[in-house]
C-alpha positions in Angstrom: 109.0 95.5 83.3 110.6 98.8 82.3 113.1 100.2 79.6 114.4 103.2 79.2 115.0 104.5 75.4 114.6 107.5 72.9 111.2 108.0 71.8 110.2 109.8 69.0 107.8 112.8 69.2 104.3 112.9 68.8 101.2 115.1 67.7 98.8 113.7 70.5 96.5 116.5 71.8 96.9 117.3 75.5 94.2 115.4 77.5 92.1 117.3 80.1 92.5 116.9 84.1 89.6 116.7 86.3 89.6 119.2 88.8 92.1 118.1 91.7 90.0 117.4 95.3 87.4 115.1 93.1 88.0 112.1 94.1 86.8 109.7 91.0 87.9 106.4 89.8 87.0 103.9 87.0 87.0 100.9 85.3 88.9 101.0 81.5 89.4 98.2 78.4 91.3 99.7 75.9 92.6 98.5 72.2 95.9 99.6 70.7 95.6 103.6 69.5 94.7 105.0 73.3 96.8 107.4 74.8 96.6 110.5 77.2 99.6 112.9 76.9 99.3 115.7 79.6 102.8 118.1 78.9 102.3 119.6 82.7 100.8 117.0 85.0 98.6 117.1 86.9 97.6 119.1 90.0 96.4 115.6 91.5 98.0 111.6 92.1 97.1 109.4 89.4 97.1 105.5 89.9 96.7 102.7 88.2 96.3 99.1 88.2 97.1 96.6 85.7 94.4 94.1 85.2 95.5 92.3 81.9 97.2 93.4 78.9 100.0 95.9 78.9 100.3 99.5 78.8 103.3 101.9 78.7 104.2 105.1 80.2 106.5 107.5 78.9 108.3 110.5 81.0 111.0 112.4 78.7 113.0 109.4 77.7 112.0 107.1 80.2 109.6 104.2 79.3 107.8 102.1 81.5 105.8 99.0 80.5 103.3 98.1 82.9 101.8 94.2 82.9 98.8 92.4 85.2 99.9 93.3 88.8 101.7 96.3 88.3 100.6 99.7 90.1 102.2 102.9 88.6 101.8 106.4 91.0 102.3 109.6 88.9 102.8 112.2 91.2 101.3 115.9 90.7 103.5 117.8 88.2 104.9 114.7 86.4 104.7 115.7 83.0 103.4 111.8 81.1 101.9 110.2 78.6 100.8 106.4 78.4 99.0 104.4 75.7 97.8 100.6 75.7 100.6 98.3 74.3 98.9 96.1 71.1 97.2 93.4 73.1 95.0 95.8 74.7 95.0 97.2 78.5 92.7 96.4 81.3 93.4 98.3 84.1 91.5 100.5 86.9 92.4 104.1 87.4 92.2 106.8 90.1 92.5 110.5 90.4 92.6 111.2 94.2 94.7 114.0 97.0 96.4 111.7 99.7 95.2 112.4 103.0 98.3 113.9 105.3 98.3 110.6 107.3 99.2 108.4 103.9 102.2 110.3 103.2 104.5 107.4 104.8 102.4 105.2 103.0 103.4 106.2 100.1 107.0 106.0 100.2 107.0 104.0 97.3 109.9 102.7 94.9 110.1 105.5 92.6 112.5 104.6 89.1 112.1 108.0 87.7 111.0 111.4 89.3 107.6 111.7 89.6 106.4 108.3 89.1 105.8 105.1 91.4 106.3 101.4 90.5 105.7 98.2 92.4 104.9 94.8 91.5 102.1 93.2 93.2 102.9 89.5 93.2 100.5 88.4 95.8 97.8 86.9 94.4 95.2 87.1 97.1 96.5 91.2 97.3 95.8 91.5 94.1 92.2 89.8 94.1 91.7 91.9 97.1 92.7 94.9 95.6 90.4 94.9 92.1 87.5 94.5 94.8 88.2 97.4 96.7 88.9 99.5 93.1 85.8 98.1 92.3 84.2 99.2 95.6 85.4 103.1 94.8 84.3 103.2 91.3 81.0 102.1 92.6 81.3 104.8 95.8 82.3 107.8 93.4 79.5 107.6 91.2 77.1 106.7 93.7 74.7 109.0 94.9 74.3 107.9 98.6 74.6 110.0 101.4 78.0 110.1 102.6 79.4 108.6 99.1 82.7 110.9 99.6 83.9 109.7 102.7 83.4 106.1 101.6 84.9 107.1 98.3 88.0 108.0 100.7 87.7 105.3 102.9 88.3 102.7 99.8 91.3 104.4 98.5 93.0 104.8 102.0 92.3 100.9 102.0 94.2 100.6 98.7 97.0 102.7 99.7 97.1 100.6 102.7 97.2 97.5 100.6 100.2 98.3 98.4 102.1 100.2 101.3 101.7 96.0 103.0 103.2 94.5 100.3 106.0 97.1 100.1 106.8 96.6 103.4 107.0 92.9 103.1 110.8 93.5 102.4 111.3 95.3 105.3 111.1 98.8 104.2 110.7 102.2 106.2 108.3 104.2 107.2 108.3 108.1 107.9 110.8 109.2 109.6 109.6 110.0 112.9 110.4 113.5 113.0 108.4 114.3 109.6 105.4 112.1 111.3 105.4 114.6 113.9 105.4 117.8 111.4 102.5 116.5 109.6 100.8 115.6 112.8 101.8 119.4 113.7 100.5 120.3 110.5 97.1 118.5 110.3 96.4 119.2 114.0 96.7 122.4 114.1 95.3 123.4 111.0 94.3 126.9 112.0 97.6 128.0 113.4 100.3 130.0 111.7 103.3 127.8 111.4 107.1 128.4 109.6 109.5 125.9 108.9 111.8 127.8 111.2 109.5 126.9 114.0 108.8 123.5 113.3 111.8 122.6 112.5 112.8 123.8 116.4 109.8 121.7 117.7 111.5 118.1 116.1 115.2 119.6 117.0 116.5 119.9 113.2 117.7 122.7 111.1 115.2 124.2 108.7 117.4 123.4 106.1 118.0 119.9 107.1 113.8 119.5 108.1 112.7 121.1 104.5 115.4 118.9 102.8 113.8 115.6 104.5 110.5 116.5 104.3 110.3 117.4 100.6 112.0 113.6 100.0 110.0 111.6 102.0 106.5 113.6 101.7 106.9 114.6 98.1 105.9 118.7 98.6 107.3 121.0 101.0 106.3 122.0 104.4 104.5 124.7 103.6 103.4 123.2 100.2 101.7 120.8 102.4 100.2 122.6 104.7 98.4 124.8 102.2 97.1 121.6 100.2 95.6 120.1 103.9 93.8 123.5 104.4 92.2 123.9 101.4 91.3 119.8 101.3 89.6 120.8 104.5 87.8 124.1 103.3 86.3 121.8 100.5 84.8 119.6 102.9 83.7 122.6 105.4 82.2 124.2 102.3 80.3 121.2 101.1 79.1 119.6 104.1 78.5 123.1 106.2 76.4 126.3 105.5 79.2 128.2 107.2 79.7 131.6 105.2 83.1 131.2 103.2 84.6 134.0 105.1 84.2 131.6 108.3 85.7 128.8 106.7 88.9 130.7 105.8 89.5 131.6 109.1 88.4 128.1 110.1 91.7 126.3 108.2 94.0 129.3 108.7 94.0 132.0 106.1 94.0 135.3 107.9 92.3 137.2 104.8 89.0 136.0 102.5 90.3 136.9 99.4 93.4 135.3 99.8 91.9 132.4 100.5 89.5 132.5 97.3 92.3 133.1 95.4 94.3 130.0 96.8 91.7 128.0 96.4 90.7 129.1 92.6 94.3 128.4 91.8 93.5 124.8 93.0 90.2 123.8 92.4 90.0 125.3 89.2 86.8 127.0 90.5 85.6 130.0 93.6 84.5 128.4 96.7 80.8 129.6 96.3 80.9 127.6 92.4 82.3 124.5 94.3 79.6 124.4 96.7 76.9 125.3 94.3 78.6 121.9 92.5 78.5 119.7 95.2 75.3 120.8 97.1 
């Protein structure tokens, strides 16, 4: 259900991110009085699923009330806030980076900028999906070998779920040029790419390929292409003892520094901290 109305101001402190490239998840019951307000976004995808009760989010002067069923998307950036509704909210949560092969997936209705809204009204989906939410809480704060890519694994499988029940009304995919860029992209990680040039390899204009992109994928060409690397160099870097100079050159950054500075910007913290983290 959603409504759009002025909303008065508020004094609610800013709530703090987790660092984006962690993927974790959880389980929440919360009474009337809970809210997060984050002014910028956040450098991640937030989603969440409505499990009983009601919750609303607010962006500017958009409202969205969210009841049992509904999945809401907020995409990095989105500046938000949401609060349980006075029954209380049930609901699971994730803060996660898609993957480059889910960006058709999630080609989602969006009724404002920024955020994603679809009704689940398939009842075995939605049994199905609070047992696979269940499943990634469980793999993020596991300590099993292997726990990440499981992690992953379970929220490609939800993705994959509310994608199918988009779809049911015969909605698009990708368009097959942009499938072929990200391919491109993912692919050839290593290898210096423009838009100019890719936008040769699918036969469109750059202007016309960066236009299509950024609409369908949600960043821009090279926007995406940094995020994949660095995605990448946080695996490398956790589950290799290659030196970090290696691994820059590894996902395409020509200079060390550079990339430490890219991926600072990012991960909130210098490669060397995020491996002493993980390992």
């Amino acid at each position: 259900m959603t409504e759009q109305q002025q909303q008065p101001a508020d004094d609610l402190p800013e709530t703090i991110s987790p660092a984006p490239g962690i993927l974790i998840a959880d389980h929440f019951r919360e009474s009337f009085g809970y809210a997060v307000k984050r002014s910028g976004g956040t450098k991640d995808w937030i989603i969440t699923f409505t499990l009983s009760g009601s919750g609303s989010y607010r962006i500017g002067d958009y409202r969205l009330v969210c009841v049992p069923g509904d999945i809401v998307i907020l995409k990095p950036g989105t500046p938000h806030r949401y609060a349980a509704e006075p029954a209380g909210w049930r609901f699971v949560w994730s803060h996660f980076l898609p993957e480059p092969r889910w960006a058709g997936l999630l080609q989602l209705p969006e009724p404002h900028p920024g955020l994603i809204h679809l009704s689940i009204e398939s009842a075995a989906v939605r049994s199905r999906l609070e047992r696979t939410f269940d499943r990634l809480i469980h793999e993020t704060k596991d300590e099993m070998p292997l726990k990440d890519q499981l992690a992953i694994n379970a929220m490609e499988e939800i993705v994959l779920l509310v994608a199918g029940e988009h779809r049911r009304d015969g909605s698009q995919a990708l368009d097959p040029r942009v499938e072929e860029v990200l391919r491109l992209l993912t692919e050839r990680l290593s290898e210096p790419h423009t838009v100019e040039e890719l936008a040769r390899h699918v036969a469109l204009s750059p202007s016309r390929l960066a236009h299509l992109f950024k609409a369908q994928v949600g960043d821009a060409v090279l926007e995406t292409l940094l995020k994949t690397r660095l995605r990448h160099a946080a695996r490398l870097l956790e589950h290799t003892s290659r030196l970090v100079s290696e691994i820059a050159a590894d996902v395409g950054f020509g200079s060390p520094y550079y990339f430490t500075k890219q991926f600072t910007s990012f991960f909130g913290c210098s490669p060397t901290v995020y491996r002493e983290r993980k390992q």
